[in-house]
C-alpha positions as MATLAB code, in Angstrom:
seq = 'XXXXXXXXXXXXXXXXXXXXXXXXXXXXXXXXXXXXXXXXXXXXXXXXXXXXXXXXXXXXXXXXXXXXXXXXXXXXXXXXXXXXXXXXXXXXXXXXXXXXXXXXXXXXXXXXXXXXXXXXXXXXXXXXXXXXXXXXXXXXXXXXXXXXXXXXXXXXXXXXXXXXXXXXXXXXXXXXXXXXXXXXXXXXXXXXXXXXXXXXXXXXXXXXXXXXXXXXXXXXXXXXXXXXXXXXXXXXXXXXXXXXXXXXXXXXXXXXXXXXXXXXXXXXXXXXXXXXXXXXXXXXXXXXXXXXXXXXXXXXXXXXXXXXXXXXXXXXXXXXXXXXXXXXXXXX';
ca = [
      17.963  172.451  157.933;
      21.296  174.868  156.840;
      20.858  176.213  153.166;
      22.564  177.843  150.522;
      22.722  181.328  151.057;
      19.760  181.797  148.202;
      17.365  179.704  149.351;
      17.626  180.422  152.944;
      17.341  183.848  152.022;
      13.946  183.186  150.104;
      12.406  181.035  152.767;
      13.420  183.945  155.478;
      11.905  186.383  153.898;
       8.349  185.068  154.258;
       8.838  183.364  156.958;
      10.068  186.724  159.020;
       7.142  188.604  157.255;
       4.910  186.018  159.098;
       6.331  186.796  162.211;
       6.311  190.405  161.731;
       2.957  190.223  160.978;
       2.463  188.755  164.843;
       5.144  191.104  166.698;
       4.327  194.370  168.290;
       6.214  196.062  165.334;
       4.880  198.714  163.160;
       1.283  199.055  163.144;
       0.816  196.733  166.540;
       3.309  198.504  168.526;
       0.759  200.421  170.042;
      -0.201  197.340  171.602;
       2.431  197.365  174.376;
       1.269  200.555  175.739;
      -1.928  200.090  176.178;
      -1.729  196.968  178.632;
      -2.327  198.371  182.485;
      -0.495  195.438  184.334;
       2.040  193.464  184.257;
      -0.386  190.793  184.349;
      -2.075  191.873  181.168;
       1.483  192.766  179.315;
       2.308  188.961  180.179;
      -0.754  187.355  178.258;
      -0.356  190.040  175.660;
       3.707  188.937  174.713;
       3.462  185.276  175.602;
      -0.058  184.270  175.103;
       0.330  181.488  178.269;
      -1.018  181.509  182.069;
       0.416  184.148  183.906;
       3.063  182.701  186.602;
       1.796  183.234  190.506;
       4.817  185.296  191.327;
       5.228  188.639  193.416;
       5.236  191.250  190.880;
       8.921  192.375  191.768;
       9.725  188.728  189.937;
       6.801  188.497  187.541;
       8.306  192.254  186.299;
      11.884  190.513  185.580;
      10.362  187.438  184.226;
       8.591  189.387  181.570;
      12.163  191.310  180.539;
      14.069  187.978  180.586;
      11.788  185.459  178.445;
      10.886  188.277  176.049;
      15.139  188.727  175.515;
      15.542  184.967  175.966;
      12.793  184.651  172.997;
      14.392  187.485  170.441;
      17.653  185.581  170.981;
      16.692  182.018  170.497;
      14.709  183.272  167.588;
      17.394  185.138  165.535;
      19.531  182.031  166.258;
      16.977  179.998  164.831;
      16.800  181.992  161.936;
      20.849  182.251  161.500;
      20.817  177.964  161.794;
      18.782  178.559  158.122;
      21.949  179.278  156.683;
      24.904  176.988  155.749;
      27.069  179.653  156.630;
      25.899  182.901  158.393;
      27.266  186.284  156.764;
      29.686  187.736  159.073;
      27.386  191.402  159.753;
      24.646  188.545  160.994;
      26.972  187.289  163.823;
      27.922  190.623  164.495;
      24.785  191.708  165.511;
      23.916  188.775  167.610;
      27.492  188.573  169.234;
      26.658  192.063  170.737;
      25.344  190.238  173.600;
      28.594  188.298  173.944;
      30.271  191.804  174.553;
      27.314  192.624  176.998;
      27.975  189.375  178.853;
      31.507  190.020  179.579;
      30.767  193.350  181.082;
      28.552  191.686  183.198;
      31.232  188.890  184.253;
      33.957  192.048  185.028;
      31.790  193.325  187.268;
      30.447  190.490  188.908;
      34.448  189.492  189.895;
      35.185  192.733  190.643;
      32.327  193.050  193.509;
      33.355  190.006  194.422;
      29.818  188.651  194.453;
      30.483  184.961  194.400;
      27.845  184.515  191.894;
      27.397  183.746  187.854;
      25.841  186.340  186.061;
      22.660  185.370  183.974;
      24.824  185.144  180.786;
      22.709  185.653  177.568;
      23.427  182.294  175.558;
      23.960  182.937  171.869;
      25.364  179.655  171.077;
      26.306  177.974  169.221;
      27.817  181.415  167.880;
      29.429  182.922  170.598;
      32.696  183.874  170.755;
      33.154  183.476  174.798;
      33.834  180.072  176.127;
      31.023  180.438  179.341;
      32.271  177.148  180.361;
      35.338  178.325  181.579;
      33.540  180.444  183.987;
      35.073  181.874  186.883;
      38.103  182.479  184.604;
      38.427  185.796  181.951;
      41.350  184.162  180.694;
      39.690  181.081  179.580;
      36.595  182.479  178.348;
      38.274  184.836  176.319;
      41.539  183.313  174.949;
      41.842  182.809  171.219;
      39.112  185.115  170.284;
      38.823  188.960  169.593;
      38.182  189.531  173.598;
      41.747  188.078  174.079;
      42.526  191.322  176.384;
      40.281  191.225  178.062;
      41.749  188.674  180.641;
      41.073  189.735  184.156;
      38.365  192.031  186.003;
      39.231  195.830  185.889;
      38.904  197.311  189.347;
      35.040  199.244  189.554;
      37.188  202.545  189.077;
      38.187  201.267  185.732;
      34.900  199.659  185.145;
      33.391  202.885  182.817;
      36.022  202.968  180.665;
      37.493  199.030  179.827;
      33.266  199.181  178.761;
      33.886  202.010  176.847;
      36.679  200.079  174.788;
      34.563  197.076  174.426;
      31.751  199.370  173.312;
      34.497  201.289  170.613;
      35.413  197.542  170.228;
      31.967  196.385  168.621;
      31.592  199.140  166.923;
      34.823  198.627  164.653;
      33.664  194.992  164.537;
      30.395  195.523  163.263;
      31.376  198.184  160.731;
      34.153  196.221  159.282;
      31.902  193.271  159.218;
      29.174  195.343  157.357;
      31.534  195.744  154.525;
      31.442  192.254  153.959;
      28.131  192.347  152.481;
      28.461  192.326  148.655;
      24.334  191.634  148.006;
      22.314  194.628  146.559;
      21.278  195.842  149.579;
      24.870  196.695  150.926;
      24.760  201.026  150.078;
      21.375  201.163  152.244;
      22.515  198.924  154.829;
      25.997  201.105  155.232;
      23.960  204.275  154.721;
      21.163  203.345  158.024;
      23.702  201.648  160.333;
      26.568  204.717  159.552;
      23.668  206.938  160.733;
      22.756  205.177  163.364;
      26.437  205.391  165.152;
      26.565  209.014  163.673;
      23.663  210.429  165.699;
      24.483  208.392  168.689;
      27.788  210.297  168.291;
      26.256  213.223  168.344;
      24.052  212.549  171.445;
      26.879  211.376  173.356;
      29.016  214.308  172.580;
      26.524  216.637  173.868;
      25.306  214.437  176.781;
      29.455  214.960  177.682;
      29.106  218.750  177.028;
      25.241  219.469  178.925;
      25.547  216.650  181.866;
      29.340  216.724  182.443;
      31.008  220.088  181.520;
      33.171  217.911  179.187;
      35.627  220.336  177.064;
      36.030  219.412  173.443;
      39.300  217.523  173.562;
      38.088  215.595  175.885;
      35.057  214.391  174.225;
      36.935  213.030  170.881;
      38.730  210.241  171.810;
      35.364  209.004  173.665;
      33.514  209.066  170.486;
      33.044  205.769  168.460;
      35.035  205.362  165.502;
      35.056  202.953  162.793;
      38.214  201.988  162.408;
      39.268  202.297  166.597;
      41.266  205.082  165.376;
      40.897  208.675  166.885;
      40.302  210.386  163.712;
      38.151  213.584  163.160;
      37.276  213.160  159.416;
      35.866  208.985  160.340;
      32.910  208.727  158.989;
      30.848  207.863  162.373;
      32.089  211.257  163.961;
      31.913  214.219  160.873;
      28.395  214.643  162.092;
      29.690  215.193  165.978;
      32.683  216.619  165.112;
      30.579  219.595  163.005;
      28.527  220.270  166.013;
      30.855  220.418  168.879;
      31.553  223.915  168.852;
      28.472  224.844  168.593;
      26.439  227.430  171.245;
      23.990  225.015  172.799;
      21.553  227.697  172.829;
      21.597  229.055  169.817;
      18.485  227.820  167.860;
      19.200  229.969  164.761;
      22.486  227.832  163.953;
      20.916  224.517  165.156;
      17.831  225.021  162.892;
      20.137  225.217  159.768;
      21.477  221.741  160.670;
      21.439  218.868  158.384;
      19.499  216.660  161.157;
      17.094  219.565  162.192;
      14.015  217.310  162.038;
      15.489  215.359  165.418;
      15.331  218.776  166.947;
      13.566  220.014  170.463;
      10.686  222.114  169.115;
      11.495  225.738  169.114;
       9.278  228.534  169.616;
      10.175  232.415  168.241;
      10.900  234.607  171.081;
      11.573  231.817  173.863;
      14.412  230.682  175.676;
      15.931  227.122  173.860;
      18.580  224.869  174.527;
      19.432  221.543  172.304;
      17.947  218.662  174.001;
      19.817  215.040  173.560;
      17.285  213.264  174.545;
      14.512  214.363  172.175;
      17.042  213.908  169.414;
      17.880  210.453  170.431;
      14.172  209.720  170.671;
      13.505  211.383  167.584;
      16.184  209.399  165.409;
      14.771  206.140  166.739;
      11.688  206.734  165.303;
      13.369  207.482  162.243;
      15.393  204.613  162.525;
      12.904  201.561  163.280;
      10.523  203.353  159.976;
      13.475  203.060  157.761;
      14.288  199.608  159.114;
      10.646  198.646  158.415;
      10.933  200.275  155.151;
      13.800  198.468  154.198;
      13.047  195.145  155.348;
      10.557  194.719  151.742;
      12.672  196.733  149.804;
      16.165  193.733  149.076;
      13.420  190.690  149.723;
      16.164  188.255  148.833;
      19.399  189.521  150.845;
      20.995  189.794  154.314;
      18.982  193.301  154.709;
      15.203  191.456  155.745;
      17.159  189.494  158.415;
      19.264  192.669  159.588;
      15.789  194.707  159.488;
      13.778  191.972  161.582;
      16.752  192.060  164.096;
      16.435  195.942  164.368;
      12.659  196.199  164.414;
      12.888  192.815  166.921;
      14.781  194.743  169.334;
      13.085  197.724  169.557;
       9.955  195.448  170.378;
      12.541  194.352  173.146;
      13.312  197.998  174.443;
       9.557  198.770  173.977;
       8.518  195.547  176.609;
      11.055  196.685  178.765;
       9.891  200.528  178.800;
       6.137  199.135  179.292;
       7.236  197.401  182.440;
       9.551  199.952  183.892;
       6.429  202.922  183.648;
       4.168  200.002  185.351;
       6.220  199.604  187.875;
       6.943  203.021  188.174;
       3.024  203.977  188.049;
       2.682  201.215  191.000;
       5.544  202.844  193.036;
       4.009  206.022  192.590;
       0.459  204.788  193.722;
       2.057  203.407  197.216;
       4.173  206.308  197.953;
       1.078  209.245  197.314;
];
């Protein structure tokens, strides 16, 4: 039953601690990577009989109920609410913005088929039922544009705007929030888009000889805008310059604890991946941190969501490395 925005967010609290409590979060993440099977990793998440399925399907079962659960449980939890804050929807209607990449390049391959959409309603901004047509689905909303399929040339960068797109949409939406907890929610998400700013720009520099003004107008900004002082891209836009070698300058960097580990003497390049890896770990233990910190706020809900999908990414890394560990086994 919907509730005023105090009492839902009392009851959501302890009920979200409960399921917490349950999750492979925190202190039972460990959990996840200890399972050997696919088999085992099914009981483990869903606690029912494992289906009799060839492991090829059993593998994309396990990805698709564990999404289809995180979803139909942050819905449930939205539904507590009379009205949902605006940075709530925004995090759920991500998927929306997933699904209609999806649909664009479904039509464009001309597959004849309907892509398994991820159903967020009843708060989606995309009109599914109007399936085959991008018109349809879209008109009337923010994804307006977006009205037929760009060709698979074009397909990397119309995703790119819709990615740019979100972005704007969720920071905008963030400043909406007017409870307690609205400096340390602006303060983690900002850094969140900030480092994967960073990442990207040297992913573009390391993996694709990218030259600097190319790499700023691909950068995320919060506004849409190409601006170099945004506040998503002053952490890229200090680093681009900088000699990807050169440990000496890279140590003195405000985010040196994301670092590659550097030893005196040896050759050293910055690594993306490491700090991408290392800032998610920082990321989900701030979340966590967080989530007790504004009890009776938006921020437990926005935490749970965080902390819930990186339990998501987490399922799905345990059954890529099985299936990767299988594939290995068969091929010597």
């Amino acid at each position: 039953m919907a509730m005023d925005k105090s009492s839902a967010d009392s009851y959501l609290y302890s009920k979200m601690s409960g399921m917490l409590a349950k999750s492979f979060a925190g202190k039972n993440e460990h959990k996840l990577f200890e399972v050997k099977s696919l088999q085992e990793l099914w009981s483990l998440v869903f606690k029912t009989e494992v289906p009799a399925v060839p492991e090829i399907l059993l593998a994309k079962q396990i990805e698709k109920d564990a999404s289809d659960k995180f979803i139909s449980d942050f819905i449930g939890l939205l539904k507590n609410y009379s009205k949902p804050h605006p940075f709530l929807l925004s995090l759920l209607q991500f998927f929306d913005y997933e699904n209609i990449k999806s649909a664009g390049a479904v039509l464009a391959m001309q597959e004849g088929k309907v892509p398994e959409f991820k159903n967020i309603a009843p708060f989606n901004i995309i009109d599914y039922e109007k399936w085959p047509s991008l018109k349809k689905m879209t008109e009337n909303g923010p994804l307006s544009w977006y009205d037929c399929a760009p060709e698979l040339s074009q397909q990397s960068l119309v995703n790119y705007k819709l990615d740019r797109q979100y972005v704007t949409y969720l920071w905008k939406s963030l400043h909406k929030v007017d409870s307690e907890c609205r400096k340390e929610l602006e303060s983690l998400i900002r850094e969140k888009f900030s480092i994967e700013n960073v990442v990207w720009a040297l992913r573009l520099k390391i993996y694709y000889n990218y030259k600097n003004e190319d790499i700023i107008p691909l950068l995320a900004y919060s506004d849409g805008e190409v601006n170099e002082k945004d506040p998503l891209v002053e952490d890229a836009m200090k680093i681009i310059d900088w000699d990807l070698s050169d440990a000496e300058k890279w140590l003195r960097w405000k985010h040196k604890d994301l670092l590659n580990p550097y030893t005196d003497g040896t050759s050293w390049r910055v690594d993306p991946r490491w700090i991408s890896n290392s800032f998610k770990r920082k990321y989900i233990k701030n979340a966590y941190r967080m989530f007790h910190v504004y009890p009776f706020t938006e921020c437990p809900l926005v935490c749970w969501y965080i902390l819930k999908r990186n339990e998501l990414d987490n399922i799905r890394t345990v059954v890529e490395s099985i299936r990767l560990g299988q594939w290995e086994a068969l091929n010597g």
